[in-house]
C-alpha positions as CSV (number, residue, x, y, z in Angstrom):
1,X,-33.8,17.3,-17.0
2,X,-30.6,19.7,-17.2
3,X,-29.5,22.7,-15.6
4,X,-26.2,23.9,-14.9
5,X,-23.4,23.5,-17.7
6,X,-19.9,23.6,-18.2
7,X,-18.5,23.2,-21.6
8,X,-14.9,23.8,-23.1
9,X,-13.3,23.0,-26.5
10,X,-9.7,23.7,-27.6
11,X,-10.8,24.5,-31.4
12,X,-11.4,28.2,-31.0
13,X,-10.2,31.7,-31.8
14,X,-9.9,34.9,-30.2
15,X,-10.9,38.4,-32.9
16,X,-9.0,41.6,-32.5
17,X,-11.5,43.9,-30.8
18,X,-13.0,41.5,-28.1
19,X,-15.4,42.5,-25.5
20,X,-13.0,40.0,-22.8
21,X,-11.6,41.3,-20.3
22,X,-8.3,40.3,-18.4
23,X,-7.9,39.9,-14.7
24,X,-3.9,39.9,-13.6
25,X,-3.1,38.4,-10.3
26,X,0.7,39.2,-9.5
27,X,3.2,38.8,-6.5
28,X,4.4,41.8,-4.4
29,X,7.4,41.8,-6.7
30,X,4.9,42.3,-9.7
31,X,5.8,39.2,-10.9
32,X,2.5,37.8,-12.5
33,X,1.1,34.5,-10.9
34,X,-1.8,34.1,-13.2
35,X,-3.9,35.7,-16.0
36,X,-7.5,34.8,-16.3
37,X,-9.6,36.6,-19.7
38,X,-13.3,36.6,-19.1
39,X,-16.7,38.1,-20.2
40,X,-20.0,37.5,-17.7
41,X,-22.9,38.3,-18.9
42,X,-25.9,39.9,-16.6
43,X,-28.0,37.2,-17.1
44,X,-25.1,34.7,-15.4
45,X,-24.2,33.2,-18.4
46,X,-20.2,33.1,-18.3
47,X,-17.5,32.8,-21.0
48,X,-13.8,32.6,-19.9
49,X,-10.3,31.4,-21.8
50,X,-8.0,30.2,-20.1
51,X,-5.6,26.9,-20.1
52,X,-5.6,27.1,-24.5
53,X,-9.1,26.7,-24.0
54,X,-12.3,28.1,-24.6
55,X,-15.2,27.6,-21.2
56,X,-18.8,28.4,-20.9
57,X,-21.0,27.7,-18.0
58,X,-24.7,28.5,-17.9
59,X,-28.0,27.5,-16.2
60,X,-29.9,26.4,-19.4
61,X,-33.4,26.7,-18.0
62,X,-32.0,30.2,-16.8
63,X,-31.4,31.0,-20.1
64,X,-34.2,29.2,-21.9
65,X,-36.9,29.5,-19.7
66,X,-36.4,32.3,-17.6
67,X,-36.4,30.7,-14.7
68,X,-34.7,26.9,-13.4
69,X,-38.5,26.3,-12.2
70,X,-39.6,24.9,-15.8
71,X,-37.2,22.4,-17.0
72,X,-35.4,21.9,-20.8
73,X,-36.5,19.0,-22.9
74,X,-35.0,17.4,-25.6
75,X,-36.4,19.8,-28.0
76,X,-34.5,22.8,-26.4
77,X,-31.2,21.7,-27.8
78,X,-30.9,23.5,-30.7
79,X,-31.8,26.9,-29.1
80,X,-29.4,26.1,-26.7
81,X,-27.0,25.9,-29.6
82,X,-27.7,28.7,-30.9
83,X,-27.9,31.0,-27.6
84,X,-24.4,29.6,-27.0
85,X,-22.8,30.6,-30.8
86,X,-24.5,33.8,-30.0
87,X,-22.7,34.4,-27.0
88,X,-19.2,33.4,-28.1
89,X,-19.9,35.9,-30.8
90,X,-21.2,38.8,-28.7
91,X,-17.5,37.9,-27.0
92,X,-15.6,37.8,-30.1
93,X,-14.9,34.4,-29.9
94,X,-14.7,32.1,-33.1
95,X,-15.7,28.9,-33.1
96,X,-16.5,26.4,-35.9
97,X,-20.5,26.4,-36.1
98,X,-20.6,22.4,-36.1
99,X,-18.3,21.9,-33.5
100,X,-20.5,23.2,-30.4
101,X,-22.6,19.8,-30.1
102,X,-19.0,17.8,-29.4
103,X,-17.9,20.4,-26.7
104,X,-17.1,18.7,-23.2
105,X,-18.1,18.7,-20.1
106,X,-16.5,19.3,-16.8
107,X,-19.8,20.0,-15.1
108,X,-23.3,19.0,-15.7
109,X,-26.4,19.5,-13.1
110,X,-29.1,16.5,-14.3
111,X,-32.3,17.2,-12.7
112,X,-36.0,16.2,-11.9
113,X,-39.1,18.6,-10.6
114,X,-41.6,16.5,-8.9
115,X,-44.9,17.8,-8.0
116,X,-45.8,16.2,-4.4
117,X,-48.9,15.6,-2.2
118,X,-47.6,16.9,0.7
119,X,-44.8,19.9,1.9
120,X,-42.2,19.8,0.6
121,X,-40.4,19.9,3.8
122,X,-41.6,16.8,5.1
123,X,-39.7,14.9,1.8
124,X,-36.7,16.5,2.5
125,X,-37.1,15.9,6.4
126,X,-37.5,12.0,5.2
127,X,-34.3,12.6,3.3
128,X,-32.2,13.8,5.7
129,X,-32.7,10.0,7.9
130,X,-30.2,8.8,5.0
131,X,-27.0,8.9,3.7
132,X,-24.9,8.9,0.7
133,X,-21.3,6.7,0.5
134,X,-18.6,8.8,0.8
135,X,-20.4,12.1,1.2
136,X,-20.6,14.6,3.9
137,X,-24.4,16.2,4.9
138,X,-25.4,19.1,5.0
139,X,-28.1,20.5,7.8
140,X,-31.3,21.1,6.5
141,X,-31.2,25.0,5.7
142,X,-34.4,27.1,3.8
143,X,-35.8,23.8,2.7
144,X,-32.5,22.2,1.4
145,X,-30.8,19.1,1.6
146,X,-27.2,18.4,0.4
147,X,-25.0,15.7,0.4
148,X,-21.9,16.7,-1.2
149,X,-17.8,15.8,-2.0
150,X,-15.2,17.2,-4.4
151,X,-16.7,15.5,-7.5
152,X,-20.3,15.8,-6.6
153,X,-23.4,16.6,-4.9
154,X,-26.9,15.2,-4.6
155,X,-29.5,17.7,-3.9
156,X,-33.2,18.1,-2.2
157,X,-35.3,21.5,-2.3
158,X,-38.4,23.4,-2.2
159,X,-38.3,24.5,-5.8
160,X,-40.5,27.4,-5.6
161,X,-39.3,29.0,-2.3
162,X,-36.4,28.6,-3.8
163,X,-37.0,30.8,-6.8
164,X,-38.9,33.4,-4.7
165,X,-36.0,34.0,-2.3
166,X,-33.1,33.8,-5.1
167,X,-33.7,37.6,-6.5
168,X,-36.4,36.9,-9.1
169,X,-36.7,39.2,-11.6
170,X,-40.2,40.8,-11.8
171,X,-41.1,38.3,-14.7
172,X,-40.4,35.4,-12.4
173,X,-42.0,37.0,-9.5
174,X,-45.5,37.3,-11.5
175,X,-44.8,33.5,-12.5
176,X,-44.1,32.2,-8.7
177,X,-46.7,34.4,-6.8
178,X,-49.7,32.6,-6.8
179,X,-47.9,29.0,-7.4
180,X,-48.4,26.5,-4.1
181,X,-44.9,25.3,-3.0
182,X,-45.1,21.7,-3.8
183,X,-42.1,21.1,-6.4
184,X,-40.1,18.8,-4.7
185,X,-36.1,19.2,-6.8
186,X,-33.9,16.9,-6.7
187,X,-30.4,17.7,-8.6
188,X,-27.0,15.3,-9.2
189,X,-24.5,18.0,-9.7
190,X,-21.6,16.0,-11.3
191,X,-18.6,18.9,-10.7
192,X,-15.6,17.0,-12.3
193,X,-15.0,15.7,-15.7
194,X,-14.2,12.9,-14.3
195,X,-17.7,12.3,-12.3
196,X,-19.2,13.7,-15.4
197,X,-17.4,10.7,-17.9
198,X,-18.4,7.8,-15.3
199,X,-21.9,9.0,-15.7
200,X,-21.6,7.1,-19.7
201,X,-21.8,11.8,-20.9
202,X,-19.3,12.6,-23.1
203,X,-20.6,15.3,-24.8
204,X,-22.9,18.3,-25.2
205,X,-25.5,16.6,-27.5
206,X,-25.8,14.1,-24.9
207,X,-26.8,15.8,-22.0
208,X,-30.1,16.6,-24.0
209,X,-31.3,13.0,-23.4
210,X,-34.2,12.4,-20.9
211,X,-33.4,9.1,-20.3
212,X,-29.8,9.5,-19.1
213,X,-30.8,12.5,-16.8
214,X,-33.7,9.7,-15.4
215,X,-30.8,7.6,-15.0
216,X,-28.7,9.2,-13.6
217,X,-30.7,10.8,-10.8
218,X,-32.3,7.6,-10.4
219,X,-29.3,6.1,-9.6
220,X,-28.2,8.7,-7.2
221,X,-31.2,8.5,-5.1
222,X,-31.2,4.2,-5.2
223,X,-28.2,5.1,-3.6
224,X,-29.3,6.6,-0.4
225,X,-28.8,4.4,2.4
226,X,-30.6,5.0,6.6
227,X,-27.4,6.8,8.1
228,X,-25.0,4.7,10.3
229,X,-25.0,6.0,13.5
230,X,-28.0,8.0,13.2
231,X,-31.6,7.1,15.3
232,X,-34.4,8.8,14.9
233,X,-36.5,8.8,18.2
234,X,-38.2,5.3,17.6
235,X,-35.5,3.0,16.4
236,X,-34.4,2.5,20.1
237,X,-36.9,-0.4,19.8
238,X,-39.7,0.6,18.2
239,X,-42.8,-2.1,19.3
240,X,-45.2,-0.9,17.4
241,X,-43.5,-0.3,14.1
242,X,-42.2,-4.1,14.4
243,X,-46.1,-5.5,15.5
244,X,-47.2,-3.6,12.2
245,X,-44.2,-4.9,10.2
246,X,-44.9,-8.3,11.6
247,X,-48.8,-7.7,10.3
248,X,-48.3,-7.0,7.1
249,X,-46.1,-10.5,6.8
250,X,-48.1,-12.8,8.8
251,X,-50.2,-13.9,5.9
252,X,-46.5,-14.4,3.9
253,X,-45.3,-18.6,3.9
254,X,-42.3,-17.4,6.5
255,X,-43.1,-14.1,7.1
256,X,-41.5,-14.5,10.5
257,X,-38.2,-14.9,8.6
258,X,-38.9,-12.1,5.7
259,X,-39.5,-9.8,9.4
260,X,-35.8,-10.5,9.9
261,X,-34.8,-9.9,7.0
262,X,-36.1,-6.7,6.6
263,X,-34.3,-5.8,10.3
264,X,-31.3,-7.2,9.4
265,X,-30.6,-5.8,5.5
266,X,-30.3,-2.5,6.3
267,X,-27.4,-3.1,9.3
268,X,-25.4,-5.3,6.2
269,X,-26.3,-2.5,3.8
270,X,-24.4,0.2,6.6
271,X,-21.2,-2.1,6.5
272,X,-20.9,-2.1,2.6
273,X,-21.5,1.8,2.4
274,X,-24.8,1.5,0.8
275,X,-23.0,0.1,-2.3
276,X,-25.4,-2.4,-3.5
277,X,-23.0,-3.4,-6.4
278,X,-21.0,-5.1,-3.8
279,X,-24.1,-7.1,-3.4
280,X,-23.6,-8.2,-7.0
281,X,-19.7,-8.9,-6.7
282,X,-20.6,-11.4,-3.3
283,X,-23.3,-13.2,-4.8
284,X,-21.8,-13.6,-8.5
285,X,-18.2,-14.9,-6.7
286,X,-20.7,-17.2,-4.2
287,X,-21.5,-19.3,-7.5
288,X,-25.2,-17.3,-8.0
289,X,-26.4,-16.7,-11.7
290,X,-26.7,-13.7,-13.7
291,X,-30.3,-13.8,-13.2
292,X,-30.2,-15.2,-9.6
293,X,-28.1,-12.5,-8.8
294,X,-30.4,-9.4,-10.3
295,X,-33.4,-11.4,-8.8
296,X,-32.1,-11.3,-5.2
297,X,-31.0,-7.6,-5.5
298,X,-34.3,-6.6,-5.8
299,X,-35.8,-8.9,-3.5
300,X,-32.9,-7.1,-0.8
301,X,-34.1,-3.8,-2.0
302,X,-37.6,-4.3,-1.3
303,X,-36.5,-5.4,2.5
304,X,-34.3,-2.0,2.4
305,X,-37.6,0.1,1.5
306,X,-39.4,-2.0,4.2
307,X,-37.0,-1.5,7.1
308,X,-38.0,2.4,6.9
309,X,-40.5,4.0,8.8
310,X,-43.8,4.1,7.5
311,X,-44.4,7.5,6.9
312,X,-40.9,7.8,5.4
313,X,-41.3,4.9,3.1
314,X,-44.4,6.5,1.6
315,X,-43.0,9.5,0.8
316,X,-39.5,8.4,-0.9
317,X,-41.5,5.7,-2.8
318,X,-43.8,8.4,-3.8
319,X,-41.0,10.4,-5.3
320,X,-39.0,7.3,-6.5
321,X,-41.9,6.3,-8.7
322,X,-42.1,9.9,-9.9
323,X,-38.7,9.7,-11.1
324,X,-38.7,5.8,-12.5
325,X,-41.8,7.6,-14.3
């Protein structure tokens, strides 16, 4: 549901005989460029001051679970609470106790682990036919996908090879040894305040809510699009693909046309960076309905899912479903 945090407040205080400690960077001159007061934990659970405020950043399941492998639920919140107060203190920072539910974010990780019927390469192979507006992609490396900007990333791994190659501690090790690797992750990493606030998160509290991390990943991967420019083998003209396409609308009233539609959407799609919200803004200025509008998205969307390759279609609908679930 949630992994990787980044909170920060202004209402804090620092005690007399803190365990921070202060990093100086200065110029030859030893004029001082910047001062940074910190306390990182072994575990990886971080606490620094700086900029009159208070920061804390964290892998909850880390902390919670052990591992990232098992995720947080809604019912983890107030441990997460109280791990969090305990920390501060351990630092010899003072906060108020009711305050740490309204902290802010400037980075939250919203996640989902989906089990899958096949390898978890082959999803991720799938994956890396599409695209994400305004992102740059990564090659696939150890079983992971990325596309990525300043302000976020979108994320596709093998969970458990994951876990066994990230320095497990023996407890995880015994967990992950006899486990099969077919945990598909997928992660939104929302790195600014700014992505984070356009996600409808404001606080804390609210990053504890299953539906908005369903959401928001959901949204993220409706927003994959078949990359311009990029043809796998069989989209030089691929007969057979189109005779099957063509099958499965024959017994359609103008399945002939729906055949073009499906090879056409995904070339319009390409031109308005995968943004189907422009969809919305052309029909609703073209006169269309509220309802006519949200009627013909969808019908456009099942085209888009259509005009994928078979195998490909199967297994991002799988996970789709899994995270619509």
């Amino acid at each position: 549901m949630v992994d990787t945090v980044k909170l920060y407040t202004g209402e804090y205080s620092v005690r007399k005989g803190n365990h921070l400690h202060t990093q100086v960077t200065t110029k030859d001159g030893g004029e001082v460029v910047s001062e940074k007061t910190f306390l990182n934990f072994s575990d990886g659970f971080g606490v620094d001051v700086e900029g009159g405020r208070v920061w804390v950043r964290c892998s909850l399941p880390k902390q919670l679970r052990k591992t990232s492998l098992f995720e947080v639920t809604e019912l983890d919140f107030p441990r997460a609470v109280s791990l969090i107060e305990d920390r501060l203190d351990t630092a010899g920072i003072d906060i108020d106790r009711n305050n740490l539910s309204d902290f802010q974010l400037s980075r939250v990780d919203f996640c989902r682990n989906i089990e899958v019927a096949h390898r978890p390469l082959d999803y991720i192979s799938a994956f890396s036919g599409l695209s994400f507006p305004r992102m740059e992609k990564s090659k696939i490396a150890n079983e992971t996908l990325t596309h990525f900007n300043t302000v976020r990333e979108f994320t596709v791994y093998n969970k458990v090879l994951e876990v066994r190659e990230n320095n497990p501690t023996p407890e995880v090790k015994k967990i992950v040894a006899g486990l099969p690797e077919n945990i598909l992750r997928l992660e939104s990493r929302l790195k600014r305040h700014t992505a984070v606030t356009k996600s409808g998160v404001r606080t804390f509290r609210e990053v504890f809510d299953r539906e908005t991390a369903r959401r928001v990943v959901l949204s993220d991967f409706d927003t994959l699009t078949r990359s311009v420019g990029e043809k796998v083998s069989e989209e030089t003209f691929d007969f057979d693909a189109r005779v099957n396409l063509l099958r499965s609308l024959r017994t359609r009233r103008g399945g002939w046309k729906d055949f073009l539609c499906v090879l056409s959407v995904r070339g319009e799609l390409e031109l308005l960076g995968g943004d189907w919200s422009v969809w919305h803004s052309l029909l609703t200025e073209a006169g269309y309905k509220r309802s006519q509008v949200f009627a013909i998205v969808r019908q456009l969307k099942g085209y888009h899912g259509m005009s994928l390759r078979h195998l490909e279609r199967d297994l991002v609908e799988e996970v789709r479903k899994k995270i619509a679930a």
